[in-house]
N, C-alpha and C positions, 0 to 999 in steps of 0.2 A: 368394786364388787369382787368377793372372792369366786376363784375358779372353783366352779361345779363340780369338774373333774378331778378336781385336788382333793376336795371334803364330800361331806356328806353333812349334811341336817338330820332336825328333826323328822319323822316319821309321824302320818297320823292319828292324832290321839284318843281316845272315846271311853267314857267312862261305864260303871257297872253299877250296879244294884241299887236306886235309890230307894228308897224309905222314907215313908213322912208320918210324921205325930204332928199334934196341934196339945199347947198348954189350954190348962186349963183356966185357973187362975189367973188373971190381967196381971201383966209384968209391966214393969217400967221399962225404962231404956234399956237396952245392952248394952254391954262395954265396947264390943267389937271385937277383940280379943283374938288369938290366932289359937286353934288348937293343931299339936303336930304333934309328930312322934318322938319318941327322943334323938338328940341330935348322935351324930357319927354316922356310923355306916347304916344303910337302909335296912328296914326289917325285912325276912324272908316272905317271899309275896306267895299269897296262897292261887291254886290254878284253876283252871274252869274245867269244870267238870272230871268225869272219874273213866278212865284212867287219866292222871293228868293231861291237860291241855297241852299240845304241841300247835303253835301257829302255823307252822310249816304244813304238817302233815295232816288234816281231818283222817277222824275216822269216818268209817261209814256213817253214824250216826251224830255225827258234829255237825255244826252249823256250815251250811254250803252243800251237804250231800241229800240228793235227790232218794225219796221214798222208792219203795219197791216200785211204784206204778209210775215212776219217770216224773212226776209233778213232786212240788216245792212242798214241804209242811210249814210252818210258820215259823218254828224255831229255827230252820234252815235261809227262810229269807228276810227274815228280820227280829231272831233275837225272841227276845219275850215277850215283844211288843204287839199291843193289840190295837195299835192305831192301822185305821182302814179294814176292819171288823166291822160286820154286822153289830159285835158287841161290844164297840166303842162307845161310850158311858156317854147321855147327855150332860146341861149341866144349870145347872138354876140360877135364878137371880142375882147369889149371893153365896158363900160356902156357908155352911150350916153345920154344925155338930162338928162329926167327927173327932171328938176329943176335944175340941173347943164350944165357945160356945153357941146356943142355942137363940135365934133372933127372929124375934116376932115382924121386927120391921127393919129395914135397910138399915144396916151399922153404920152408915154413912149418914144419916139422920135427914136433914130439911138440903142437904144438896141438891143442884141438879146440875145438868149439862148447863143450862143458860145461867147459873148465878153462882158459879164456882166454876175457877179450873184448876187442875195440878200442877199449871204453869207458875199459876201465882203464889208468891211464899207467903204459906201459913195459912193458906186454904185448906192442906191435906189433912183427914179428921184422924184424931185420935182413937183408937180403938182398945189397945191395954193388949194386943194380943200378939203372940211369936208363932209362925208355922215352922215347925224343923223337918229340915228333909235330908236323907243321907245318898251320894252320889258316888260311885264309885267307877273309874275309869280303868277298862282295860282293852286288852288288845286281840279281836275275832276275826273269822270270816262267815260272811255272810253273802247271799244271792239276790240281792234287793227287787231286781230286772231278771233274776236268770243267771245271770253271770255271777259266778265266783266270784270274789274279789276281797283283799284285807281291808278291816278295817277299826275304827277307833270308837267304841260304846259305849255308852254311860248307862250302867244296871242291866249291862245285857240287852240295849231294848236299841230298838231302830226306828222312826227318830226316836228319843231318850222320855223319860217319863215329866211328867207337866208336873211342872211348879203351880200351886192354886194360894190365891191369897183373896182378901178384901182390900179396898181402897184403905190406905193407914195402918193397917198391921205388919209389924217388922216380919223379915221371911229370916232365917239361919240355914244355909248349907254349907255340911261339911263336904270336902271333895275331895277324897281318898284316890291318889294317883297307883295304880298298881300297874302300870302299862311295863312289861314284860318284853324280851327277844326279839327286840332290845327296848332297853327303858328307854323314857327321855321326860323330860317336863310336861307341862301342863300348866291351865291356868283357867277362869271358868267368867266370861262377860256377860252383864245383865242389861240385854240391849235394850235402850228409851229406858234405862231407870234413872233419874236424875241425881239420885246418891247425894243429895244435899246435904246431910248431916254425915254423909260418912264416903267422902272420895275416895279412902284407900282401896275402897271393897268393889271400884269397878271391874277389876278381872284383867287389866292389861299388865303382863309381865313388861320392867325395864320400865313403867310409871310407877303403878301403887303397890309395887310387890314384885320378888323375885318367882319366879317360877316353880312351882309345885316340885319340889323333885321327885322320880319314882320312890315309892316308900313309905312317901310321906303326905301328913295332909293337911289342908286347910280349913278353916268357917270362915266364912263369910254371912254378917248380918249387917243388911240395909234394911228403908222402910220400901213399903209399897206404895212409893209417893205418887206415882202414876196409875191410871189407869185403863184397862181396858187389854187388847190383845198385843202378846209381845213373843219373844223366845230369847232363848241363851243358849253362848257357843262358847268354844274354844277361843282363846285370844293367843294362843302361840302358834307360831311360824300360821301354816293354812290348815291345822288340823278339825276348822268346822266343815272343809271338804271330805273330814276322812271320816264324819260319823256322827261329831261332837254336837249335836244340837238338840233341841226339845223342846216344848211351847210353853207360855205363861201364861195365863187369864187373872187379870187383876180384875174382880167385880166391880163395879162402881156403877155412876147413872146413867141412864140412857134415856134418848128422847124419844123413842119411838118402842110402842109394843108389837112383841113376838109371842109367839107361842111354843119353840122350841129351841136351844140353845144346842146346835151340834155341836160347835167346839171346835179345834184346833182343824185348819185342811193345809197342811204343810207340803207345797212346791219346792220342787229341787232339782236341779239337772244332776247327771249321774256321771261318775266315768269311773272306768273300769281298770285302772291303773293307779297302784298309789300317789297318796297328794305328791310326796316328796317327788317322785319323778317328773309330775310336773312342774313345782316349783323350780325343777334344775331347770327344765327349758323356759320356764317364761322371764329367767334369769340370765339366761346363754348366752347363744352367739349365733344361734341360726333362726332367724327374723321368719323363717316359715312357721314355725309352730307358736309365733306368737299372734291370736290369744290362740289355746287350747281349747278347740270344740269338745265340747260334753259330747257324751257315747248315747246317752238318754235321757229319758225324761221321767221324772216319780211324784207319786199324789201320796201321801202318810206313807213313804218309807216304801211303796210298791210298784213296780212299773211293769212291763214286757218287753224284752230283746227281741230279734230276730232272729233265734240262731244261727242261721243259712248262713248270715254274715257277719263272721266275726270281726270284733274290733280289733284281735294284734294276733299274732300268730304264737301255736305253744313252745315254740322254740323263742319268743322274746326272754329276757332279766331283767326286773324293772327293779330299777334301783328304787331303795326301800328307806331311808336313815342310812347306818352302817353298815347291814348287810344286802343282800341282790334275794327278792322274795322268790320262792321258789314255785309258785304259783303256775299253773296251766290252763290253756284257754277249757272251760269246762261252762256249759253254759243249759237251762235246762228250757224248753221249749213250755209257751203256754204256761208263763209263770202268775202267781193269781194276782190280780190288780184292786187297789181298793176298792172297797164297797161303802156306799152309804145311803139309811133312808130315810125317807122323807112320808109324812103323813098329808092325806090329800084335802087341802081346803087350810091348810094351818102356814103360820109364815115362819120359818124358821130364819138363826141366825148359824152364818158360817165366818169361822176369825181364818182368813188367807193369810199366809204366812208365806213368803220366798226365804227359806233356808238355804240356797243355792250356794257352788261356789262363782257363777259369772252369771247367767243367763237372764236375761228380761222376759218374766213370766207372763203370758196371756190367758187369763183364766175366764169359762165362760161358761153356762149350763144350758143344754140345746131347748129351745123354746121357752125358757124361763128371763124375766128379766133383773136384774141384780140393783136393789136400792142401796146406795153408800151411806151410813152412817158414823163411821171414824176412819180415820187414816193413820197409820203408825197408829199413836197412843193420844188422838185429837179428835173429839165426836165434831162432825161437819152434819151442815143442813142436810137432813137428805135428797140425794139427787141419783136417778137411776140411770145403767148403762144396760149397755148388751154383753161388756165384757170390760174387763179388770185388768189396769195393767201394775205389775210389780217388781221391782229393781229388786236385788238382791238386797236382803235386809227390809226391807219394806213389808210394811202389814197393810191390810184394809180387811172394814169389817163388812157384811154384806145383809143384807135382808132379799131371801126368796120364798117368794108366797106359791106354794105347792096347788096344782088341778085340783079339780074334782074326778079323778080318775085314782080309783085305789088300786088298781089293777096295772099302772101306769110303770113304765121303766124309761129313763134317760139319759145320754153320756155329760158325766162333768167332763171339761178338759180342759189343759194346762199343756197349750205351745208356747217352743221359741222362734218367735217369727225372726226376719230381720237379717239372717245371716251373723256372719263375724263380729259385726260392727255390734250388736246387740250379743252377744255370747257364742249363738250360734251351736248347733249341736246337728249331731249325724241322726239322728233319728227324734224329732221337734215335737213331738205328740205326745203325751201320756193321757190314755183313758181312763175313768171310771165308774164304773154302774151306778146310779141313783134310783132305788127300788120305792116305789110306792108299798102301802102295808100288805095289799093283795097280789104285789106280783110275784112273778114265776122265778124267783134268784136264780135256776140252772138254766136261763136263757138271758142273754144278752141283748143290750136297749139295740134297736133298730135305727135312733135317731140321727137327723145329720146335721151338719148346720154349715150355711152358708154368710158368715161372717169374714169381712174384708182382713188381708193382713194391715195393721196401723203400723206406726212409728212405734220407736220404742223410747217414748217419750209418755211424763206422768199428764194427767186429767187437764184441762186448761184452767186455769186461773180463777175465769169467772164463775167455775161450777164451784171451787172448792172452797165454802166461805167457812170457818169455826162455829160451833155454835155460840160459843162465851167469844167475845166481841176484847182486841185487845189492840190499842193502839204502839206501834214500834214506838220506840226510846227516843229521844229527838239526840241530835247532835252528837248521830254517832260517828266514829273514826271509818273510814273505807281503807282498806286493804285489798290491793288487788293479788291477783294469784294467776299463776300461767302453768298448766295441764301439759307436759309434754313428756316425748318416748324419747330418750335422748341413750348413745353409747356411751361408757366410760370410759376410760385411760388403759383398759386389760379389752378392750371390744365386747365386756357383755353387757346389755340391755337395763335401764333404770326407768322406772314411772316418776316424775320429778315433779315438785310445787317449787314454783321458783329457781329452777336449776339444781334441788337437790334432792336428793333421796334420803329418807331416814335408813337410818338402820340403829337398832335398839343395841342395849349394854344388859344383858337379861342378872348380870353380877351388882348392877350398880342403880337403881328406878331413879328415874328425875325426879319423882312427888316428894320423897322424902328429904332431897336437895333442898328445893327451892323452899320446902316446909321452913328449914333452918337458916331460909337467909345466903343462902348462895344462889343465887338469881347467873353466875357464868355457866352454860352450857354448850357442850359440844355442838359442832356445826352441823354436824349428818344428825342430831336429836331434831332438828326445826322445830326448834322452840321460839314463838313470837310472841312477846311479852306486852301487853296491852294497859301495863299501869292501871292507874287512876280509871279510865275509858268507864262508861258504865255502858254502851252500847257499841256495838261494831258492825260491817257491811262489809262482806266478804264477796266479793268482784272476782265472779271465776271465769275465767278464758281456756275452752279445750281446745288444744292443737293439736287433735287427733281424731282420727275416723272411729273413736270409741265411743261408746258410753260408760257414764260411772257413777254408779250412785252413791252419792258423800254423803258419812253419817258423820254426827258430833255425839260425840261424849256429853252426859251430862246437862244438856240442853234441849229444850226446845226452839228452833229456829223461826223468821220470820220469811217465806215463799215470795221476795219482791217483784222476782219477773224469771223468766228462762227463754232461751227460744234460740234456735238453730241457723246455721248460714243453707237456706234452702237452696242454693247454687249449688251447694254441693253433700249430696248426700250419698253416702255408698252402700250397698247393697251387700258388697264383698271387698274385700283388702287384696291390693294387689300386692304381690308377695315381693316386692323387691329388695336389694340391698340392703335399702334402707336406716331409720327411719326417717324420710325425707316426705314432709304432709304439708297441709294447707295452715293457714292459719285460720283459727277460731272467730265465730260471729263475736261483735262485742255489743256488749250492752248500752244501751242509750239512756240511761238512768229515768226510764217508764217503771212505773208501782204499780201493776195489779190490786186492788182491794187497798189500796192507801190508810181505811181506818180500820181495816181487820182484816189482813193479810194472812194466805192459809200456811198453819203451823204445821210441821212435825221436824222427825229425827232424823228424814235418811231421803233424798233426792236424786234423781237421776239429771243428768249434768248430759246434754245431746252432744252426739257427736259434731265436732266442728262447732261448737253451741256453744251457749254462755248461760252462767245461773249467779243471779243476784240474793244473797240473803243476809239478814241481819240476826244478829243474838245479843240480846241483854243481857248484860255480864250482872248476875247477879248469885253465883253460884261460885265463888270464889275455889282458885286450885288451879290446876294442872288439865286439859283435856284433851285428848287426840279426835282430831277433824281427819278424814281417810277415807279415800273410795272402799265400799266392800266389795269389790269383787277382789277374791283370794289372791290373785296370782296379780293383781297390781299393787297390792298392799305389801305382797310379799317382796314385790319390786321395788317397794321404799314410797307409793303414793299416799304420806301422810305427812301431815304438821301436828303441833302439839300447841294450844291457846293456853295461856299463861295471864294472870291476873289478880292481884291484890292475894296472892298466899301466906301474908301476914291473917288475912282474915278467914282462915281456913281452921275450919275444926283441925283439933290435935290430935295427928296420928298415933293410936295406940302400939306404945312404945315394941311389944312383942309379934305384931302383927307383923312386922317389915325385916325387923332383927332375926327373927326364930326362922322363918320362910328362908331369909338370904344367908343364913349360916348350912341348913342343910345343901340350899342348894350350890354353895361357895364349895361345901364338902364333897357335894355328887359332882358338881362338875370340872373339880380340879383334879379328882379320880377316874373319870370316865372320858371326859375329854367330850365336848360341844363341840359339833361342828356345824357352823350357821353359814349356810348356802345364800340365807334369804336379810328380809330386815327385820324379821322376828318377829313383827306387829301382829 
């Protein structure tokens, strides 16, 4: 691993101003096709606001500066975004109009949850229709919590604007890198989309595409093969810590009726220091600050600090990319926290989202109880809790049936229990208001709730059944894999599968490799190559006091078993030399649910713990398997499944070529420096 102290990385990235139209007219397929700018030197990038934008210096009136009356305005603490607003849009059945077309009945036709799924190929329905949306990434500051801090936007908004589709309709975004003082890449992941007909356009620089350079841009068209609730981030170095994210709602069937469709409730923990800074430590050499607690906690982009106690003092320089930000502790008290309402007697739906970069979310609404009907992008039987647990990347959907009390107010909330071992943060709470139609909004819910802290461990097995019923592949290959923190050869810190760390080639993507028949790759790519295999069983062993929730690319997985070495469970990391741990529980080859085993995209892996899953390889390519939490991934904890890329759709020839000539141009003029693995 390169010395921290030698380079500098990426900085984090976030886009600007999306836009969406819908055709009118039913298209056929798209090409896929790369749109970009002309190749050479980058076009002159236009600035945010008038007088030009300076990132360094806000004006009075720039994003991060407090109103005359000492409290936060909107544009100040997150951008243009109107998520966690009273006037946050509900959402129907179904998208309707808008420039597209008009539907008397589900465009999804005689589907349902029980006799289709999007797992299965050639279930997903045809619809004839493209939603276009345009994204533009640049570089602000904003006060999310209170605090000042830079960061990375997409359209100015915090979190970024939602992507809406139907089950079957291809989605297009273009994604306009303009990230400024200083530039650096980008690259944009459609997380649970399965990309079956078009692998290039998963969003991982150094797989299916070189990295966005500033300047220039990309589209990206897939289908909306899945459905249900999702989001998209950044996939370079950690930059979905610095801003980069925003929700999906792919419409499709549901088993159970509601009466109101809130829509996206995105959890996040916060911290107040550029990503890159952190990336340098949870890369380093001094084993204290590994992992990095979060400063806070946020519900739609909003939380409250304390200001009395600041997280760094204004004499820090937090290194930033290439330059030291010049940022000051500046931080405004009584910052406003989301709001949401609810009608009394009606059952609404709420899509939880963990955009986080580390923490294990506990989401719960005081006196309310929460019915589950999907997990990730997988409707399950419904089965109710008192509260929600969500690894970073993880979605669940919920159903809350509202009092008879119009008059009624109460706190949602989103802890990190658990300490270190779970993510851990200095300040574990984010509130926010749930108003009934007749209550008093300038007062604050009263309620409390006396809910146990749990593990940070997902739902048990027996509750989480699919509803579409799918038995695993027989005769799959098992792969075991071993989770550990191990030092390198220079003393600094790697997340390893197997003894190794990846680290990406952002000049060189393996998908387009192996497309052609060169199946030889580099040893730090971890690429394992599965042939022939039509199913696999991934055998995972944590030898760490972590948790990690492992998403795959591309797939849906089969949930065979998980479970913990309950002799030892830590509450807190002891901070030693280190890294010197226990060894991991191992699995005893027990099947949970044997004929229909619960599916999704992204698992929490217990600390000291083990997780058994299967995938049927039936999506042929290239796919990275990788804890999400940022600052392990950054550490290298990924592999890359590899299989039958003979039978891979045909990468269009300009998508990979036009991307890697800009960015071959920007980065042999500007000079990359990668702290991390790039992932």
């Amino acid at each position: 691993m390169t010395n921290p102290a030698a380079t500098s990385s990426a900085y984090s990235a976030a886009w600007g101003d999306a836009q969406s139209s819908f055709d009118g007219p039913p298209h056929g397929r798209p090409t896929g096709s790369a749109d970009v700018f002309p190749h050479g030197p980058p076009a002159s990038l236009p600035s945010h606001g008038t007088p030009p934008y300076n990132p360094h210096q806000p004006a009075p009136s720039s994003p991060g500066a407090a109103s005359p009356s000492g409290t936060l305005n909107n544009e100040a603490q997150v951008g243009d975004s109107y998520w966690g607003t009273l006037d946050q849009p509900t959402y129907g059945s179904w998208l309707n109009g808008n420039g597209g077309p008009t539907y008397d009945t589900a465009p999804w036709g005689n589907k349902t949850t029980k006799n289709a799924d999007s797992s299965v190929v050639g279930e997903t329905p045809v619809t004839n229709v493209t939603r276009y949306y345009n994204m533009t990434v640049t570089r602000e500051r904003i006060s999310a919590d209170g605090v000042l801090r830079d960061v990375l936007l997409v359209n100015n908004q915090f979190p970024g604007p939602i992507i809406e589709a139907n089950w079957g309709d291809w989605i297009q975004v273009t994604v306009n890198n303009q990230i400024q003082s200083p530039g650096e890449g980008t690259s944009m992941h459609w997380h649970g989309m399965l990309q079956r007909e078009t692998p290039w356009a998963d969003g991982v620089p150094s797989i299916g595409q070189c990295p966005i350079a500033p300047g220039h841009s990309l589209t990206y068209t897939y289908r909306a093969d899945m459905y249900g609730t999702t989001w998209y981030h950044s996939h370079y170095s950690a930059q979905m810590a610095g801003g980069i994210a925003g929700p999906v709602i792919v419409h499709g069937p549901t088993q159970s009726d509601y009466d109101v469709d809130v829509g996206p409730v995105m959890l996040s923990d916060w911290y107040h220091i550029p990503y890159f800074a952190i990336v340098a430590d949870a890369v380093g050499t001094n084993y204290s600050v590994i992992p990095p607690t979060s400063d806070s906690v946020i519900i739609n982009g909003r939380g409250r600090f304390n200001c009395s106690n600041p997280s760094y003092s204004s004499d820090s320089n937090w290194l930033a990319l290439n330059w030291n930000s010049d940022i000051k502790w500046t931080c405004v008290d009584n910052a406003p926290r989301s709001q949401f309402r609810f009608q009394s007697g009606k059952v609404h739906r709420l899509r939880l989202i963990n955009h986080g970069a580390n923490g294990v979310q506990k989401f719960s609404i005081d006196g309310h109880k929460l019915t589950i009907i999907a997990t990730d992008l997988v409707p399950t039987v419904p089965y109710t809790v008192d509260q929600v647990t969500l690894g970073v990347g993880q979605r669940t959907d919920v159903l809350v049936k509202a009092t008879n009390n119009p008059q009624g107010s109460v706190w949602m909330r989103a802890e990190l229990p658990g300490g270190e071992p779970c993510g851990g943060s200095d300040s574990p709470l984010a509130l926010a208001p749930i108003y009934y139609e007749n209550a008093d909004t300038s007062k604050d819910p009263t309620t409390t709730s006396s809910l146990p802290e749990t593990a940070c461990v997902n739902d048990n097995l027996v509750n989480t059944v699919p509803e579409y019923a799918i038995v695993p592949g027989a005769n799959a290959w098992t792969q075991d894999l071993s989770l550990t923190l191990d030092l390198n050869s220079t003393g600094h810190f790697e997340f390893r599968i197997n003894e190794i760390a990846y680290r990406a080639d952002y000049n060189y993507p393996v998908l387009p490799q192996v497309a052609a028949g060169n199946l030889t790759t580099e040893r730090e790519w971890n690429v394992y190559n599965f042939g022939q295999n039509t199913s696999i069983i991934l055998n995972i062993t944590n030898n760490m006091p972590l948790t990690h929730p492992f998403h795959m690319h591309g797939h849906n997985f089969y949930v065979l078993n998980f479970g913990d070495n309950t002799t030892h469970q830590p509450t807190a990391l002891s901070k030693r030399a280190g890294p010197t741990f226990e060894n991991g529980a191992v699995w005893d080859g027990s099947v949970i649910n044997p004929s229909n085993p619960m599916r999704r995209d992204t698992l929490l892996v217990p600390s000291y713990g083990f997780a058994a899953i299967q995938i049927d390889l039936t999506n042929p390519g290239l796919w990275p398997f990788h804890c999400h939490i940022a600052w392990h991934l950054s550490a290298g904890q990924i592999m890359n499944i590899l299989y039958r890329p003979e039978d891979m759709e045909a990468i269009p020839k300009d998508f990979v070529a036009d991307t890697c000539a800009d960015w071959d141009y920007y980065s042999a003029r500007n000079g990359v420096s990668q702290i991390d693995s790039g992932g």
